[in-house]
Wavefront OBJ file of the C-alpha trace (Angstrom):
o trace
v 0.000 0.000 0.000
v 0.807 3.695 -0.638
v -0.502 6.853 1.358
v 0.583 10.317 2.189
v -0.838 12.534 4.416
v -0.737 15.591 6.576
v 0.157 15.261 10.377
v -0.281 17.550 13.676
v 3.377 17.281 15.867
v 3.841 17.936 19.249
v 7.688 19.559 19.681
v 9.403 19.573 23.145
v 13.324 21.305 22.489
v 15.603 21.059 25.772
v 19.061 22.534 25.154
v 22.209 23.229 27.561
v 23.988 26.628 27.360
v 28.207 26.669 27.569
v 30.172 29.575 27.182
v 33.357 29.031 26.462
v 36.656 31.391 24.902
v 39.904 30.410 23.981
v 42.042 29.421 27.187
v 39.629 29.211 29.586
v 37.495 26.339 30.782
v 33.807 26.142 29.627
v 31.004 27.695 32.164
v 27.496 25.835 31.669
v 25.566 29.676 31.918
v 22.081 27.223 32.789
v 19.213 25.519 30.481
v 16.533 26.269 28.642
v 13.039 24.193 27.061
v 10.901 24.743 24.923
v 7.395 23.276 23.570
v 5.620 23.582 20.323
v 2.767 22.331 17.871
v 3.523 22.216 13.987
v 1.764 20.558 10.969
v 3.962 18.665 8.577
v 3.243 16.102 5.930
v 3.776 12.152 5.363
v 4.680 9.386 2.646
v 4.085 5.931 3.556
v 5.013 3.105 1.946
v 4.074 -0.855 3.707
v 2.548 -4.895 2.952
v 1.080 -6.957 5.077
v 1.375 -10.927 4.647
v -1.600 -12.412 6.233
v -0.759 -15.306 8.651
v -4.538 -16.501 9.095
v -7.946 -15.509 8.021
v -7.670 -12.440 10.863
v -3.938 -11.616 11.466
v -0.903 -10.446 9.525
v 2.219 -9.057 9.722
v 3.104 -5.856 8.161
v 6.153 -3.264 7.392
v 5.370 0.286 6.964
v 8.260 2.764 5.837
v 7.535 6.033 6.985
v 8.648 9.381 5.893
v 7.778 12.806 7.067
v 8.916 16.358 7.020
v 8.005 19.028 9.572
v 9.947 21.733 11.021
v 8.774 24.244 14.311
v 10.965 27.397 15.997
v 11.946 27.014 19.095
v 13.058 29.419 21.839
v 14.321 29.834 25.308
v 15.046 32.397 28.235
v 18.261 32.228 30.074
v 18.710 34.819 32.882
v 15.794 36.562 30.959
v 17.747 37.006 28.021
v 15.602 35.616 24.808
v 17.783 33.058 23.054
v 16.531 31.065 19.920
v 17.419 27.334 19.508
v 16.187 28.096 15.198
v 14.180 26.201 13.295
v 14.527 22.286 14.559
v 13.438 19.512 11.742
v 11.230 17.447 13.545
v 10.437 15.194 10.592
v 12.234 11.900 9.574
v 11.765 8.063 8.373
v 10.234 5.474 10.950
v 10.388 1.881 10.319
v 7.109 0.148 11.771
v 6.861 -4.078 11.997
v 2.922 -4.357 12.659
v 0.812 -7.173 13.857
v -2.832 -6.636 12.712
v -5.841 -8.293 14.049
v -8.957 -8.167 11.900
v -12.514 -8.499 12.993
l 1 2 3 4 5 6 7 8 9 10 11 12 13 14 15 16 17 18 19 20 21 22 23 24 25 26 27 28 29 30 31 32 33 34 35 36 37 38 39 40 41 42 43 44 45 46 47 48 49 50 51 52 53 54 55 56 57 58 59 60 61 62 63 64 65 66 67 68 69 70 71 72 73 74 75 76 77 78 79 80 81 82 83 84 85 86 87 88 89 90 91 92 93 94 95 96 97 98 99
């Protein structure tokens, strides 16, 4: 089977802060997190092979491409952590069940 589609993501971003300069050791200056929502789209690819009249196996191949800023706060300075590619490609094994 073939699909494609358009998906809803939920981001979470977490990122340490260093400072560092040229002969001195690096100071960790704190944390920051961030959370956002994005929409992004989807191609899947997949088969199933049945195994009995109401099961089968299945592979999906999953691609998908979404991207969502993210930004922080450190000592209330505004810092941004850019756009961050949440998309990718999944590899699923499935059992199904049919009824």
């Amino acid at each position: 089977f073939l699909g494609a589609g358009i998906g809803f993501y939920n981001v979470k971003g977490e990122s340490d802060v260093t400072w560092s300069a040229s002969g001195y050791y690096p100071v960790n200056v704190g944390s920051m997190s961030d959370t956002g929502n994005c929409y992004g789209f989807h191609l899947v690819a997949g088969a199933d092979l049945a195994i009995s009249s109401n099961a089968a196996l299945g592979l999906e191949l999953k691609w998908s491409k979404a991207e969502q800023e993210l930004e922080g706060e450190i000592d209330g300075d505004e810092i941004e952590l850019g756009d961050i590619n949440v998309g990718g490609t999944t590899i699923n094994f499935v059992g199904k069940v049919f009824f």
